[in-house]
N, C-alpha and C positions, 0 to 999 in steps of 0.2 A: 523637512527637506534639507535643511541645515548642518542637522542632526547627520545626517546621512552624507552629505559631501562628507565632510568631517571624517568619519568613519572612515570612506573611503581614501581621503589623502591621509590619514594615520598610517593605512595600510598599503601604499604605496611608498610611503616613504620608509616605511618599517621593511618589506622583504628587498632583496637582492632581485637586482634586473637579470631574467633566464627566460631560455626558449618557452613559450608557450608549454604545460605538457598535453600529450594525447591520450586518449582516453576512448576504448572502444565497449561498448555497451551493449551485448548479449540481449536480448531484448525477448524474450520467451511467446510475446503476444503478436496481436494479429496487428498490422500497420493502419486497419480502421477500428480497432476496437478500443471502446471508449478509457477502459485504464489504463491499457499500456499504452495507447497515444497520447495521453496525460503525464505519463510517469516520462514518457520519453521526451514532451515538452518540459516538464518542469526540471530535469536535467540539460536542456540544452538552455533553458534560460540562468542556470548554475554555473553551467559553463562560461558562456557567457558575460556573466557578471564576474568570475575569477579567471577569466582570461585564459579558459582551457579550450584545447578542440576535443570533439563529441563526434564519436561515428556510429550510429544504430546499427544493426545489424535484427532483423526481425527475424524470427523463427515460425512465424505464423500456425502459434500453436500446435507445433509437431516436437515432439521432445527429442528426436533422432536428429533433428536443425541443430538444435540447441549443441549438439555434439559438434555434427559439423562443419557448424560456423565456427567453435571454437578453434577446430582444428583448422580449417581457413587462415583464420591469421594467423594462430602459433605457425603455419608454413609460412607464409608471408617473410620475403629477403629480411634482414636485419633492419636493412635503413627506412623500411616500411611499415616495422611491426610498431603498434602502441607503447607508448612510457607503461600505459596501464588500462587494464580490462577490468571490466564490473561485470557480474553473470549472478544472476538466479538464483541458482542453486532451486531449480523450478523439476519437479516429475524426477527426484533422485538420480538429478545426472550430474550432481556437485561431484561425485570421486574420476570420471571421466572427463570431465572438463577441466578438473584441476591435474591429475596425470600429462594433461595434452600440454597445458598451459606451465607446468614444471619443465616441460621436455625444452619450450620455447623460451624459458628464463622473464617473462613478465611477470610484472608484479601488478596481483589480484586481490578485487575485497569482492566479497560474497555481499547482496542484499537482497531484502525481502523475505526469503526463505532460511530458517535456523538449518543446522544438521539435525537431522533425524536420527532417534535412536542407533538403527540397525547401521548407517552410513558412518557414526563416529568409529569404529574399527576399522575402516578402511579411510576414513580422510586425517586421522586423528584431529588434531588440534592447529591452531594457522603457526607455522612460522616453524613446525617440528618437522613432519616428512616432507612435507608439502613449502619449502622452506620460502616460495614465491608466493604462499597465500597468506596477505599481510593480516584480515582477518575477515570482521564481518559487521552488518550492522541490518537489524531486521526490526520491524515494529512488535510491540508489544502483543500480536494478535487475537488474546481475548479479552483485551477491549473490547475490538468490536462487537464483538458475542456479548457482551455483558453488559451494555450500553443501549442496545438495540433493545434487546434484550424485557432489560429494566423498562425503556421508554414506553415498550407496548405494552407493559402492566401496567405503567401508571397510567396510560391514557384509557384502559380497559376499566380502571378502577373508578373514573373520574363520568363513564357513560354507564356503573352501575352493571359491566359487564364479568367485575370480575372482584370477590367479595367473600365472608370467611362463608357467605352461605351459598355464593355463586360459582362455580366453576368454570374457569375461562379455557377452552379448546383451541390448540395452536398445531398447526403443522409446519414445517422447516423444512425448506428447503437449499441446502449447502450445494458448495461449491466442487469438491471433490473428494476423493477416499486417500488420496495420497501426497497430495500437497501440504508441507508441513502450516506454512500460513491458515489455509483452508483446516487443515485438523484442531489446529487452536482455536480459531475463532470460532468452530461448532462446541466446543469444551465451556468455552466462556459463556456461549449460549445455552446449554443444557447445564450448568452449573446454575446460572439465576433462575432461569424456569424452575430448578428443583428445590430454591430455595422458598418457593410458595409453594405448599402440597395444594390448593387451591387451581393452579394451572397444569394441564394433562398436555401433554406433549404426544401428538395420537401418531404421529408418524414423521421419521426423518430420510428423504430421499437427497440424491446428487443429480444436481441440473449438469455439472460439468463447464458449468458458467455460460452455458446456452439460455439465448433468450425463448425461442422454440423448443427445447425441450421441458425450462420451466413451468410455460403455458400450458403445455400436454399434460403434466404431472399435477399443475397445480387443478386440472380442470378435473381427473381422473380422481383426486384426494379428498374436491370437494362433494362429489357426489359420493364419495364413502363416507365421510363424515362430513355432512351437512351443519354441525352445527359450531363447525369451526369459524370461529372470530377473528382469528390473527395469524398471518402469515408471515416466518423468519424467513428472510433468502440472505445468501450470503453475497450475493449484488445486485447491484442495479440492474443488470441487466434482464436479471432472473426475476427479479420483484415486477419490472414492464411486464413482461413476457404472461406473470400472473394476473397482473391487472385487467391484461388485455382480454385473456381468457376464460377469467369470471365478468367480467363487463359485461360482454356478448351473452352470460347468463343472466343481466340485470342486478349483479352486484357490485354497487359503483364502492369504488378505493375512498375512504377515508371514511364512508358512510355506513356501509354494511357493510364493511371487512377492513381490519387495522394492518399495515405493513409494515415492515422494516426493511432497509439495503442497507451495502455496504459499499463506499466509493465516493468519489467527490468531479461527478461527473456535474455539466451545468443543467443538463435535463433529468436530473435527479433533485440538485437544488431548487428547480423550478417545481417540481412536483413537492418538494419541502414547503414550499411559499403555498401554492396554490390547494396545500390540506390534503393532497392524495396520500403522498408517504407519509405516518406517523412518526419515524424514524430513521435516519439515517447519517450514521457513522463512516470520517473520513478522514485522509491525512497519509494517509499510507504510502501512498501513489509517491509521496515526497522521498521515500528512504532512496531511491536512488541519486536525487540531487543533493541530500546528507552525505552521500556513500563520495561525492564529489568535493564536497567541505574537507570529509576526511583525506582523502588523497592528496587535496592541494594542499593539508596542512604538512602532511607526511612528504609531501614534494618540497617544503619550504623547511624542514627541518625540525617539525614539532610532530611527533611520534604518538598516536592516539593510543600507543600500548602504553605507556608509560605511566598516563593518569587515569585511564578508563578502561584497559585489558584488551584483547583483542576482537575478542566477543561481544555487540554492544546491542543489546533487547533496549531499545528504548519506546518511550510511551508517544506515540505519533497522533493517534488517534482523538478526536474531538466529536460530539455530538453536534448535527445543525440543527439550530434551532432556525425558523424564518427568518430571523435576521440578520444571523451569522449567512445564513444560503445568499440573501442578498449582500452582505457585502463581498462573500468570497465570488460570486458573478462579476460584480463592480468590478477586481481586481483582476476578472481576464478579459475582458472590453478592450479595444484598443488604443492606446493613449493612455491607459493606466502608466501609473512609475513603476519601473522596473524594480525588483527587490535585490537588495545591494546585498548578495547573500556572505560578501565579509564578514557583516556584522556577526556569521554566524559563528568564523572559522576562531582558531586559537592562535593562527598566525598570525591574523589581522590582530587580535584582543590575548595578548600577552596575560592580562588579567583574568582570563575566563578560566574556572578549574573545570567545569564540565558542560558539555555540550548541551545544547537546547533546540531540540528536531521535536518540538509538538507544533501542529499546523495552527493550534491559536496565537503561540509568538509571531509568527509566520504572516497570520493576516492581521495583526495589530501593527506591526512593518510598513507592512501596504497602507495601513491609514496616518503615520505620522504626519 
């Protein structure tokens, strides 16, 4: 705790006293569903902490929202528009949000989602046509794929179900066909699977990050191949949704069938704790409140192109193990301390050459 006033009066005494900046937050999900009200929490506690204002703006899952809401504020008088907007870049609507958002003159970071091939001809690169998109910061996302991944072979290996003489049967269920996040992290995941010829990968469908339609798909895939052992989903939500649905066939989760998600929701770490999920990979949900770090540094005079480019894939993701799941619960409890996220900036820490956005620095914070 010491530790951390500390930090905090270094950093107060180090920048220049200035208006708060604004900051408005494209928000691509549904305002009850479990990641984006996660990611939009954990940015408004960023804020927060660096003395920013945070406006959500939810699209509830319509990609035409996502359009425009952007165009929303870039209309918005002058004296009402944001210092700065964070977006997506979610269902290839990064070259039309960024057009809208040029026409308005804010200055924008992209997170979560990379440029996709076919969209770098039309966005080029941040700070070239697009001379207001300062750049971007996205998770490394086959991690999660190759994490997960790995985890349901080792535990496969360890119950004798998966061996140079046994064949372990997996079916996948992802998130979607056009989502740059979602296409890396199924890459990461069919790249480990294929590094054991040992494991058959009998089928890969798209839930759409539905929990109902995972259930359906997953209930339709077991009865074609029955002798599937382990189930990939690329969320939480979609791994419930599976659970639920082989249960009611008398296949309880952790016992007769191995799972993996993706996410760092608290009833996903509870199902971490309690042996249901085998697996589950998280941290993600944070690149928006990074995308926060980076702004307030760039607002304060330290420029993240200078040392780190404008483009920034960093490695976010952590595996939970049950212990990790219990203390990352611990730290959204109320009366938890708040995390002093200076520590993370380069404004605050002169000395830092490069940034550290993985969520185990993150909850080792929360426990000083």
């Amino acid at each position: 705790m010491l530790h951390r006033l500390l930090v905090l009066l270094g950093c107060l005494l180090a920048l220049p006293l200035s208006a708060a900046p604004s900051v408005v937050f494209i928000n691509p999900g549904k305002a009850d569903e479990p990641f984006w009200r996660d990611a939009a929490d954990a940015m408004q506690l960023a804020a927060d902490s660096l003395g920013m204002q945070l406006e959500v703006l939810y699209a509830e899952r319509d990609y035409l929202a996502q359009i425009s809401l952007t165009r929303e504020v870039a209309e918005r008088a002058a004296e009402l528009q944001p210092d700065y907007m964070v977006i997506a870049a979610d269902k290839r609507t990064l070259p039309q949000q960024l057009s809208l958002i040029q026409a308005a003159g804010i200055k924008t970071l992209s997170a979560y989602n990379a440029v996709q091939g076919d969209e770098r001809p039309l966005v080029g690169y941040p700070r070239e046509h697009f001379t207001h998109w300062l750049g971007s910061v996205v998770p490394r996302a086959e991690d999660a794929g190759v994490l997960t991944a790995r985890a349901l072979m080792a535990e496969a290996e360890q119950r004798g179900w998966l061996s140079a003489e046994q064949t372990l049967d997996v079916i996948a269920i992802s998130g979607d066909r056009s989502t740059d996040s979602s296409v890396r992290r199924n890459q990461g995941m069919l790249d480990a699977f294929a590094a054991r010829p040992q494991v058959r990968v009998r089928q890969v469908v798209h839930g759409d990050w539905q929990r109902d339609k995972a259930a359906q798909q997953a209930l339709h895939l077991f009865r074609r191949y029955p002798d599937v052992r382990a189930i990939w989903t690329g969320s939480d939500l979609m791994a419930f949704g599976a659970m639920q649905a082989l249960r009611e066939q008398g296949v309880e989760p952790g016992r007769d069938m191995l799972y993996s998600a993706v996410n760092a929701s608290e009833q996903g770490m509870q199902k971490v704790i309690d042996g249901q999920l085998t697996a589950l990979a998280g941290g993600h949900h944070m690149a928006g409140a990074w995308a926060l770090v980076m702004l307030y540094d760039y607002h304060h005079g330290v420029d993240f192109a200078d040392s780190e480019g404008t483009e920034l894939v960093q490695p976010m993701f952590t595996l939970f193990t049950p212990q990790l799941a219990q203390r990352y619960i611990a730290l959204l409890q109320p009366g938890a301390a708040p995390t002093d996220f200076c520590t993370f900036s380069k404004a605050c820490n002169p000395q830092r050459d490069d940034y550290d956005f993985t969520i185990g620095t993150w909850l080792e914070l929360g426990y000083e």
